[in-house]
N, C-alpha and C positions, 0 to 999 in steps of 0.2 A: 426448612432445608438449609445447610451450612452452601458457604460459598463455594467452597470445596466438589459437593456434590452436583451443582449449577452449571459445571463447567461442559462444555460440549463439545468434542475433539472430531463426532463425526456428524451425521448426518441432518442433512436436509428434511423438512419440517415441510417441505413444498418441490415440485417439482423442474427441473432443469429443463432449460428451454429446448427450441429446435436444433436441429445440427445444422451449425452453420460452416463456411468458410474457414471461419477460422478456429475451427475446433479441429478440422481435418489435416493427415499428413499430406505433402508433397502429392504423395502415392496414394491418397484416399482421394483425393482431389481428382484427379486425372482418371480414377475408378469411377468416381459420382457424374462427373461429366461425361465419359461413356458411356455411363445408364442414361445419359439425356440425349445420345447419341451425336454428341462434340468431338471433335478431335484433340488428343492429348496435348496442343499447345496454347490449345484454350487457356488450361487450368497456370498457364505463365503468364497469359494475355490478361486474364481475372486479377492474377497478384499483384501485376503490376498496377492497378487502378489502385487497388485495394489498398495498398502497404506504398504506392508512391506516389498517388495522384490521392489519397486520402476518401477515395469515391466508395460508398458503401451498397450503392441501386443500381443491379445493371442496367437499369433503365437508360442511365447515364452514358455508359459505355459503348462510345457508336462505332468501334471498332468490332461489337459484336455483332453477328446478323440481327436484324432487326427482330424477325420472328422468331429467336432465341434467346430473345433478353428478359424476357417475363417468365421464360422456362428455369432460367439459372435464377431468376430473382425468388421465383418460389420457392424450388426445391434446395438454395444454399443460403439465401440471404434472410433470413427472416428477420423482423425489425426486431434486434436487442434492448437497445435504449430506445425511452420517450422522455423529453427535457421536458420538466413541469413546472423547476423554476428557477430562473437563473438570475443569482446578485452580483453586485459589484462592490466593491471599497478601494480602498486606497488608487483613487483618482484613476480608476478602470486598472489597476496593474493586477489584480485580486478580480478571479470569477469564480463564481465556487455554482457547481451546478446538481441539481436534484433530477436527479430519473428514477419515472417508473419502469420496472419488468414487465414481463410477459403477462405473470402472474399476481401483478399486482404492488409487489415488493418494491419499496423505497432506495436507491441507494444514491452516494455522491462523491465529487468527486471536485478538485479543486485545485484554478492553475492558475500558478504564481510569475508572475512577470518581472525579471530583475533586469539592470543595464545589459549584465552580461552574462544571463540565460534565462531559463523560461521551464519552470519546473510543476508538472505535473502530480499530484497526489490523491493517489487511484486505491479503490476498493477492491480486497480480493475475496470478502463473502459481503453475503447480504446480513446485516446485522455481526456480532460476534458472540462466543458462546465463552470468553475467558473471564467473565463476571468480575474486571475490575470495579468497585466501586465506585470510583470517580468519575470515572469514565460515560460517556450517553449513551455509547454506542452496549457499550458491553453490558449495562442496566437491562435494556432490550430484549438480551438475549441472541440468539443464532436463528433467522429464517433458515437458512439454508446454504451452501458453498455457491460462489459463482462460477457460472464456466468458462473453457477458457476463451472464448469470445465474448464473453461480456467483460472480461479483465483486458482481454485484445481490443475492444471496440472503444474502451475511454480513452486509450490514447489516439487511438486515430482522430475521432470526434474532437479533441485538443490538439494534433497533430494539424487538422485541419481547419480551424481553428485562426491556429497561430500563422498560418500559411496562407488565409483571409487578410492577416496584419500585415502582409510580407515579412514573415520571420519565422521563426522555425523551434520547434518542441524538443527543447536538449536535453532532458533531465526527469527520472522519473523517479519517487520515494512510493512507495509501498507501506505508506502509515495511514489508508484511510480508513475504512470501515471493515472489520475483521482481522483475522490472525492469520497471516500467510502461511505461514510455513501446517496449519489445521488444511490448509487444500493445495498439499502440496503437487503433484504431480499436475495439477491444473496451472499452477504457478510456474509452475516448468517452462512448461510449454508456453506459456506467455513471455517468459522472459527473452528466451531463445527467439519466438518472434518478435519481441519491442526490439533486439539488439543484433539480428542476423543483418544482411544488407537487402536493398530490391532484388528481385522482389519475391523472397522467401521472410522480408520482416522489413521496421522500420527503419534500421543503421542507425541508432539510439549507439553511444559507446556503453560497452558492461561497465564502464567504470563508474557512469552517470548513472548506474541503476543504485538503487538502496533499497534492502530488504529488511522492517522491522516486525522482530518479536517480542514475545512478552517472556520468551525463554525456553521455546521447545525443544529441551538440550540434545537429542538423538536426530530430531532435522537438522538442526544447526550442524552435528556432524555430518549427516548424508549431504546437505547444501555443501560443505567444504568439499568434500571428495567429486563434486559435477563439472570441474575447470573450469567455472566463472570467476569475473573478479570484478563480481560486483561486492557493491559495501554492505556488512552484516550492520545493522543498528539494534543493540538489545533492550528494550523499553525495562529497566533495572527500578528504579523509583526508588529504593531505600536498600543499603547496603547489607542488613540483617535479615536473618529470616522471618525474626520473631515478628517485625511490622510486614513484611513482604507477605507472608502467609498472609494477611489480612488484605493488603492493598493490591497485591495480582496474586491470585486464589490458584495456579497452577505451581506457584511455590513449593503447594505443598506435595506436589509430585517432583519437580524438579529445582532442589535448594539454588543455595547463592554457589557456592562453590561449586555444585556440578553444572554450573550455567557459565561459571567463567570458565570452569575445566572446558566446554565447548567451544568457548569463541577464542578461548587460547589456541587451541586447532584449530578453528575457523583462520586466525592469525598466520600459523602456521603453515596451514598447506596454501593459502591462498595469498600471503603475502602482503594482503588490505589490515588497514589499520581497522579497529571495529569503534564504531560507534557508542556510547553508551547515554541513551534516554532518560532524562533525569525529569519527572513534573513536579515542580517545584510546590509544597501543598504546606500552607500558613500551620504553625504549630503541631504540625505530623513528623514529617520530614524534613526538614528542613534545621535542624539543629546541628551545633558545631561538632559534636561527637562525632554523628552522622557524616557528617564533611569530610572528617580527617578519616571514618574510618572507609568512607568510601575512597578515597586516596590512596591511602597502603592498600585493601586489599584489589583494587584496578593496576597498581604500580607492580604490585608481586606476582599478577595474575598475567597482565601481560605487557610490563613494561614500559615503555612507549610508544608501542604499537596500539593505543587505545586516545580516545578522545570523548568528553564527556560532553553533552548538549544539554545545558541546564533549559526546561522548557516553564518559563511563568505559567501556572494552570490557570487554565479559561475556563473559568465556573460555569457550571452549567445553571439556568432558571433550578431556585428554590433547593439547590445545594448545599449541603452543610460544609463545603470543601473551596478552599479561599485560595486565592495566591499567597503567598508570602511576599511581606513589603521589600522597597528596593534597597533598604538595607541589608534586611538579612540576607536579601538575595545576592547581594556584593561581597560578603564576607564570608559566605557558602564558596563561593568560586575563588578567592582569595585562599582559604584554608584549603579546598582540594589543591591548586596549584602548588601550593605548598607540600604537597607530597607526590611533587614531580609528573603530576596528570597534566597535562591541557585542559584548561575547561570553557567555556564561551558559554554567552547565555543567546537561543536562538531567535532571531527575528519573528517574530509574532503578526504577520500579514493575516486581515482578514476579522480580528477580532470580532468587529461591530456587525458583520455578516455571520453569527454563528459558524466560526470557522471548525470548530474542534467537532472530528467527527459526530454524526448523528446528532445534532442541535436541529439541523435543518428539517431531516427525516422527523425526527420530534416532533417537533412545530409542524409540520402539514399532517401528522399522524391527529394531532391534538386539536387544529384546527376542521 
């Protein structure tokens, strides 16, 4: 089977949990709590636990009646996440955490502690179905899309978290396990919740949000047209098609140039610089051709409204696939600057804890 045909843009392999809270509108909410026979300002009394006191059990909540807190706990809250293992590095500032589902399914999720913010990096499926290569997560395959309370519940669980530290969860990326914009209406609605105020959502700013893809050029334009401004990041790896068909296999549905034509829009209507994902991979990609020529065509495509993220790849156990040393990696970023890009190479928190998605999932699958 070619990599090409691996790719899985829809369905679940497994089934979507219970309806929780947070899967519901406003107005479904205040529907679900009259079939429990609550009154409609319930369903503001719940949110506000929920989205700003980070409390997920009514059991918790002793502003409800007592004899109605096991009835909202059943019928909306059903447990999402089960922590199965949670690591540390870089002297507790790095926690990178392993949940099981409902069903059984692996997923994680990983938050990063800086002077001056505290950034969360959340899973939007369970496995992924874009069959990059290099990648752990995308070797795996696709279990199934997450819902949007299990994309809702990582951040709280981190939200709450970091509110155990006295400090507070600013910053969310959207690079963990899966391809966001493959579930997207589920995405939606997560983000409008991380970034609404209490208590219809976290008061996250859209600006701290970051959405990356591997290049779904048709969502990247329906994302532009939603009046977010949150940051598009496009996980690019090699500026040709001809290695790109090989190294993200939906290439060969959507080229190089109809992925910039997108985030050139994305640029446009939204105003945000766009990101561009770069894993830096020993004797692949990483050559000076490649350098310059990802340079002019980032520079023509959208000017300086774009910024490159060179990423050192974190080898996965028994990978043919290396970092490139820190030379070439200095002179890769040297020659894009050179054709008037930005380029930075990004902090690497986490390594020695299998940071790069699905390492972790791996390892307890394998164990």
């Amino acid at each position: 089977m070619s990599d090409v045909s691996k790719i899985q843009l829809l369905s679940p392999k497994r089934g979507m949990p219970p309806k929780h809270f947070a899967d519901l509108t406003k107005e479904e909410r205040v529907e679900a709590l009259k079939e429990l026979g609550l009154p409609k300002f319930r369903a503001d009394q719940i949110a506000r636990h929920y989205y700003g006191k980070f409390e997920a059990d009514p059991l918790t909540m002793t502003d409800l009646p007592e004899a109605q807190r096991q009835l909202v706990k059943d019928a909306l809250f059903p447990t999402l996440l089960n922590p199965v293992r949670t690591v540390e590095t870089d002297e507790g500032d790095t926690t990178k955490t392993l949940w099981r589902l409902h069903d059984g399914i692996l997923l994680e999720s990983v938050l990063m502690r800086y002077p001056d913010r505290a950034t969360l990096c959340i899973s939007s499926q369970a496995g992924c179905g874009m069959a990059c290569p290099f990648c752990a997560t995308g070797q795996g395959g696709l279990d199934r899309n997450l819902s949007t309370a299990e994309i809702v519940d990582q951040v709280r669980a981190a939200a709450a978290m970091m509110a155990a530290e006295g400090s507070r969860l600013s910053n969310i990326v959207f690079m963990g396990m899966g391809e966001p914009l493959a579930n997207y209406n589920r995405l939606l609605s997560a983000v409008r919740q991380i970034t609404q105020p209490s208590p219809d959502g976290f008061g996250i700013s859209q600006r701290n949000i970051t959405i990356s893809t591997v290049g779904l050029a048709p969502q990247i334009r329906r994302l532009a047209d939603e009046g977010l401004s949150v940051t598009l990041a496009v996980s690019l790896h090699t500026p040709d098609d001809e290695l790109r068909d090989t190294l993200v296999p939906i290439n060969n549905r959507f080229a190089v140039s109809e992925v910039l034509d997108a985030a050139s829009y994305y640029a446009d209507q939204t105003g945000r610089r766009v990101s561009i994902e770069y894993a830096l991979i020993r004797d692949i990609n990483d050559q000076d051709f490649r350098a310059d020529m990802l340079g002019k065509k980032l520079h023509n495509a959208l000017g300086s409204r774009v910024h490159v993220n060179l990423i050192p790849l974190n080898p996965t156990p028994g990978s043919k696939w290396d970092a490139s040393p820190r030379d070439r990696q200095d002179e890769f970023v040297r020659r894009v600057i050179a054709q008037g890009v930005t380029c930075t190479v990004r902090d690497t928190k986490g390594q020695e804890i299998a940071a790069a998605c699905g390492q972790l999932a791996a390892d307890e699958q394998a164990g």
